[in-house]
C-alpha positions in Angstrom: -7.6 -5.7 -9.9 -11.0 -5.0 -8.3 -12.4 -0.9 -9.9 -15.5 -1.3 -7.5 -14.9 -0.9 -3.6 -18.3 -2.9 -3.0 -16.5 -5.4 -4.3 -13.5 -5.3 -2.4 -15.5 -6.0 0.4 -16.9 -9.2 -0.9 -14.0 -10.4 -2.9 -11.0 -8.5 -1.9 -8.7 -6.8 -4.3 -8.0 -9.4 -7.5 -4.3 -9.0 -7.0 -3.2 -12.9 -5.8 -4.6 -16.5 -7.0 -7.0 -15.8 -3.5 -9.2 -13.4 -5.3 -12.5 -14.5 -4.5 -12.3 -17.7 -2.7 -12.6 -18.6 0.7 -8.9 -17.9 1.3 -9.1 -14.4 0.7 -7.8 -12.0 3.4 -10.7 -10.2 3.4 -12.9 -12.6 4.0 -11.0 -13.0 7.5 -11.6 -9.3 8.5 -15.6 -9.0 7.2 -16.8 -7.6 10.1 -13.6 -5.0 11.6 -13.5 -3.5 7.8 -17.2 -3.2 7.6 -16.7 -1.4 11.0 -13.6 0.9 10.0 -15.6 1.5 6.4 -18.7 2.7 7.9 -16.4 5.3 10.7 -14.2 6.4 7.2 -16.9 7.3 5.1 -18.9 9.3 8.3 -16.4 11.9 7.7 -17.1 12.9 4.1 -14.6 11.4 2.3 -14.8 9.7 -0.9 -14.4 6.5 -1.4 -13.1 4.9 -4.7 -10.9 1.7 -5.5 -7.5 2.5 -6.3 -4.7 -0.4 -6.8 -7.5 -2.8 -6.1 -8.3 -1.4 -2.6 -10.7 1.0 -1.3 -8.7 4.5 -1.3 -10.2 7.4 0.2 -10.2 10.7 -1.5 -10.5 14.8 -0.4 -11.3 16.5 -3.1 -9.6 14.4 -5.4 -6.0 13.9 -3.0 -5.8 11.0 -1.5 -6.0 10.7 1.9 -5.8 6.6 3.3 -6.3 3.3 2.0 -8.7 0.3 4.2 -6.8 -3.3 3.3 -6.8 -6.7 4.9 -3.8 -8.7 5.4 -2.9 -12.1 6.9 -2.7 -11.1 10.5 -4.6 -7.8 10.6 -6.6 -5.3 8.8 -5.3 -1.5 8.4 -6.1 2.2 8.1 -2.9 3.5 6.2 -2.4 7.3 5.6 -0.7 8.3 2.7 1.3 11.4 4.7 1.1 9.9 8.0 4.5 10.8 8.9 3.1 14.2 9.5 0.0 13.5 11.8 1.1 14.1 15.3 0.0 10.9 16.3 -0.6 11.7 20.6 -2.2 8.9 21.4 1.3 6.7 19.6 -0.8 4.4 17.9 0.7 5.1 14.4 2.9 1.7 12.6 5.7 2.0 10.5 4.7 -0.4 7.9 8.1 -1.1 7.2 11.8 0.5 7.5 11.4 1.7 4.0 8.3 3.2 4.4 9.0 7.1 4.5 5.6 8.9 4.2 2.8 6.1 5.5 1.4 5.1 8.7 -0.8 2.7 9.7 -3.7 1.6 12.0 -3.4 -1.8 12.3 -6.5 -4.0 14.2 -7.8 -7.4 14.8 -11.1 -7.0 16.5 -14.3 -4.8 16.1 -14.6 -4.0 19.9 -11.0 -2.1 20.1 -11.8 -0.1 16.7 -15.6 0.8 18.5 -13.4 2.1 21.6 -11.1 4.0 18.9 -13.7 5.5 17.1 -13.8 8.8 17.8 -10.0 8.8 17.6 -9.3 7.8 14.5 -11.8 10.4 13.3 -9.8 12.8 15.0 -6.8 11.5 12.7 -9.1 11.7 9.7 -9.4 15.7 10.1 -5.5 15.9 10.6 -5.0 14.2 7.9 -7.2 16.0 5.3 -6.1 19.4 7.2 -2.2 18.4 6.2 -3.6 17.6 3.0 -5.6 20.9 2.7 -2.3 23.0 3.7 -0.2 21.7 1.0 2.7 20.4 3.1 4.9 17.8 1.2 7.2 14.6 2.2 10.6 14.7 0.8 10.8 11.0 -1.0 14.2 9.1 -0.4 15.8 9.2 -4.1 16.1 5.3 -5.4 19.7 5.5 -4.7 18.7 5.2 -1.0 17.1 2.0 -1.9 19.7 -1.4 -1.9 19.6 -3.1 -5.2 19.7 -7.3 -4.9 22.8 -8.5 -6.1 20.2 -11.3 -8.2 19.0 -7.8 -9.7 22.2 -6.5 -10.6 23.9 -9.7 -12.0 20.5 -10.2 -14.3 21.0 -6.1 -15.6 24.5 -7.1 -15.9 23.6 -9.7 -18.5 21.0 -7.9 -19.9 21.6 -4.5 -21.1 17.9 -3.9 -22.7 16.3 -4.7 -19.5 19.1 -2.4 -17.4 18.2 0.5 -20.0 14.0 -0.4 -19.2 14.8 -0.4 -15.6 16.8 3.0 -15.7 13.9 4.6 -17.9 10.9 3.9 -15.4 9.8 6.3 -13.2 11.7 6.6 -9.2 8.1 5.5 -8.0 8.3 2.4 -10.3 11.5 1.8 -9.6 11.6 1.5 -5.4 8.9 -0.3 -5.7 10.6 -3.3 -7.4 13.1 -2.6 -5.9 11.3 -3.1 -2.4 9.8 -5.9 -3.7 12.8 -7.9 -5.0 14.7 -7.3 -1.9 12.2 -8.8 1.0 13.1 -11.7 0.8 15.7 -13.7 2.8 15.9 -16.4 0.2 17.9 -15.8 -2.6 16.2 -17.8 -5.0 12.9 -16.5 -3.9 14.5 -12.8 -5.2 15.5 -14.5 -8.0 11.7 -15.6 -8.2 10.6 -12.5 -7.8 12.8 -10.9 -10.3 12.3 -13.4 -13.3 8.3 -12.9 -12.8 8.9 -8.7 -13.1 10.9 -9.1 -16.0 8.2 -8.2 -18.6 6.4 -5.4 -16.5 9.7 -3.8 -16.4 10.3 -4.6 -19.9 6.8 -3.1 -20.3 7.7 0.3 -18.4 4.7 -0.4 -16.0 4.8 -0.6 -12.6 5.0 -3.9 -10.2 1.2 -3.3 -9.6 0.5 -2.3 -12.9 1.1 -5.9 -14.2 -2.2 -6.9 -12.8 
């Protein structure tokens, strides 16, 4: 995964075969990032590459992450759940997602007219950050696991023990990530690739 965030910028984040080629999600959103990096650091906050994407920091909490994806590019804060959000421009990434929300954008011009609020947001954020307040995580039994899952820990008693021993963290997140698909044999996919990481007792974006 990419350490440097100038890089990021150039090459994108070194998790997918993309990593520095033409094809690289990044390279689709050169000029709205370069617009939404230059408004994020004009607040103060530091900027360093975490999980292979620039994360920005308040004195050492962080605060968002700036990544590109296929059909937009997005401002995500890690406690967005508790900005207030007036202007209801705030994404749920996902059903799952309890604590994040996101920005999402596809040109420079709308994110020029939003500048000034997504400072605003900025300083909310780093105030909720600042006052200490804390998002109850959903405990992993909240999160489904894929029958393909529980059929291969059936089978496989070391790997059900590895599984059981990571982290809750660690542990939604395969579990997000095996069940997104609608395919079963592209769970099945998924699942067969994470054996080792989970075998490994590192996490799904650790195995990078």
């Amino acid at each position: 995964m990419t350490k440097d965030p100038n890089r990021y910028f150039i090459d994108g984040c070194g998790r997918c075969p993309q990593f520095a080629t033409p094809n690289c999600k990044v390279r689709s959103w050169t000029d709205e990032l370069k617009a939404l990096r230059s408004i994020i650091l004009s607040t103060g906050l530091k900027e360093e590459a975490k999980w292979g994407v620039p994360c920005y920091t308040h004195e050492g909490k962080n605060i968002l992450i700036l990544s590109a994806f296929r059909g937009y590019c997005a401002v995500s804060f890690f406690k967005g759940a508790l900005l207030k959000d007036p202007h209801r421009i705030l994404i749920q990434p996902t059903k799952n997602s309890n604590a994040d929300r996101a920005f999402r954008f596809t040109d420079t011009q709308k994110i020029n007219e939003l500048e000034a609020i997504i400072k605003d947001y900025i300083a909310e954020a780093v105030e909720i950050e600042n006052s200490g307040l804390k998002i109850e995580s959903k405990p992993v039994s909240d999160y489904p696991i894929p029958e393909e899952f529980s059929t291969v820990m059936l089978n496989d008693p070391v790997l059900k023990t590895a599984f059981e021993a990571l982290t809750p963290g660690r542990q939604k997140g395969y579990l997000l990530h095996f069940s997104q698909p609608k395919q079963s044999k592209t769970r099945t996919s998924r699942i067969e690739k994470c054996i080792p990481g989970i075998l490994d007792g590192i996490g799904l974006n650790e195995r990078f």
